[in-house]
Every structure is written in structure tokens, then in C-alpha cells.
N, C-alpha and C positions, 0 to 999 in steps of 0.2 A: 508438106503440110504437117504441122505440128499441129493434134489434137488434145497436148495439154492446157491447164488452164491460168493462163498469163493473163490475167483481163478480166474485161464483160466474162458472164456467162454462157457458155458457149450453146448455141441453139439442141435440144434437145434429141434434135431428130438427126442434128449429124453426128452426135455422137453416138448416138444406136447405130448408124450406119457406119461409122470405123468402127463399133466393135464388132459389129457381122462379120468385116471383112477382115480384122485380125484374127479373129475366129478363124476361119475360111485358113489363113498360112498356117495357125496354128494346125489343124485338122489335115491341112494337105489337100483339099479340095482345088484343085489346079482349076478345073474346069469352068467353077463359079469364078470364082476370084478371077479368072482371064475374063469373064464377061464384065466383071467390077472395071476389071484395068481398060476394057476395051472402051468402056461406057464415061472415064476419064477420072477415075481413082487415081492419084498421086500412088506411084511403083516404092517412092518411099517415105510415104507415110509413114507416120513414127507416133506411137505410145505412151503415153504420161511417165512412163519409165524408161524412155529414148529407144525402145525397141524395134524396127523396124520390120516389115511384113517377112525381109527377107532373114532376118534372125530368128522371129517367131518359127517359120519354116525349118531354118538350118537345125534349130537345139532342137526341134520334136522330129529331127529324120526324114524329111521330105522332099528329098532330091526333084522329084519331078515338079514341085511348086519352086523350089529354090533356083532351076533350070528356067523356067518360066521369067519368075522375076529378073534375073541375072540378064536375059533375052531381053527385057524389055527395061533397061537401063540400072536395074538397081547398082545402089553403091554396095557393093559387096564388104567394105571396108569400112563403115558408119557404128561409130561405136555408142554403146547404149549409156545411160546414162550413170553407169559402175564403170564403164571404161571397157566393158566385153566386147567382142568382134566374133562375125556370124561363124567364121571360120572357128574361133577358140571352141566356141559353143560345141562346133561338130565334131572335132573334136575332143572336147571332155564328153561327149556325152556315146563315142565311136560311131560313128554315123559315117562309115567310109563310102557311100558313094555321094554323101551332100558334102565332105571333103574335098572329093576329086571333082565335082564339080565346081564349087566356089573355086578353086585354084583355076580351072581349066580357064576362068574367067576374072583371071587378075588379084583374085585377093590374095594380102599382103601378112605371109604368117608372122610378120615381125607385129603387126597392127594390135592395137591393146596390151590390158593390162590383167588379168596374165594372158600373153601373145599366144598363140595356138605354138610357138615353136616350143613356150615354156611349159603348155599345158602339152606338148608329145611329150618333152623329153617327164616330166614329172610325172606321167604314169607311162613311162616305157615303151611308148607308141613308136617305136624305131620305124613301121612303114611311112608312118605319115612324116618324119625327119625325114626319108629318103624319099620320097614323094616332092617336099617341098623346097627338096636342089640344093640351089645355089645360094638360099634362104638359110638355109640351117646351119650355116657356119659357125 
């Protein structure tokens, strides 16, 4: 579900409700947002600026929210509307355990633009190179 606006005007009241719940990733509040996701919240809804719940999470540090979504299908790899990927984010911003958890579930350090392997090597993040293997070639 894309809550930009391509069209009609979008009904009022549901765009207060995705910004609650982008709120909600941003903030880390795992607990609300699992009752959003549980009550049938689209895991990746995405932001007028293609951001999705699970990048809003990743760039503010919130492993246990970005654990959360990753569990319940997010595309870990959905890039925003600059071309970022939730991984580069956690990286540029050192967020090493929302790192190791986006990897642990598939995302792809090559993905984006700049790729989380160019945003290690360009501030010197040699753990997260060797973190991300066979990737970093």
C-alpha cells in the first residue's frame, strides 16, 4: 500500500492512520505497531517518500521493530524513493545490531544507491564488510 498521492484525494482518516503507524517504526514502539500489523496494516507500507515502515525503523536504530517486520514479510531490500535500502540507512547511521539483523534475513548489501557495502567501505566500517561475507567482494 502506497499512501502517496497519485489520484483522488486520499480519504483523510487513513492518512492519519499511516502516519500513526509510521510514527510507531519511527519511534521503535514494536508492541503498537505488532497490534497495527496484526489488525491487517500492510508490513510494507511505504511513505510519500517511498520509505517503508521497515527503513523508518532501520535509519532510527530499532532492531527490535525491524525484527518484528522482517518476521512478518517485510521486503528488507525495497528501496526508497532516493534509491536508499534499510540496510545502507543502518549502516550510515551505525546501528550494528539493526545491521545484523537485516542481514540475518536476507538483505542484499549490494542493494541501493549508495549500497550499504559502499556506505561501510566509505566511512571505514571494516566490521560490517566482514559481516557481509561473500558480498563484499
Amino acid at each position: 500500500m502506497d499512501v502517496s498521492t497519485h489520484g483522488p484525494d486520499p480519504d483523510p482518516d487513513v492518512v492519519e492512520l499511516a502516519s500513526r503507524v509510521f510514527d510507531l517504526a519511527r519511534r521503535g514502539d514494536t508492541t503498537s505497531l505488532r497490534a497495527y500489523l496484526d489488525a491487517g496494516v500492510p508490513v510494507n507500507l511505504t511513505n510519500d517518500s517511498g520509505d517503508t515502515l521497515v527503513m523508518l525503523a532501520s535509519y532510527h536504530g530499532h532492531a527490535a521493530t525491524v525484527r518484528l517486520l522482517c518476521e512478518r514479510g517485510a521486503d528488507v531490500d525495497r528501496l526508497n524513493d532516493r534509491g536508499q535500502s534499510p540496510l545502507a540507512g543502518a549502516v550510515f547511521k551505525g546501528e550494528d545490531a539493526v545491521v545484523t539483523t537485516l542481514v540475518e534475513h536476507g538483505a542484499d548489501p549490494s542493494a541501493g544507491t549508495p549500497s550499504a557495502l559502499e556506505a561501510a567501505r566509505l566511512f571505514d566500517k571494516e566490521h560490517y564488510l566482514s559481516q557481509f561475507g561473500s558480498h563484499s567482494g
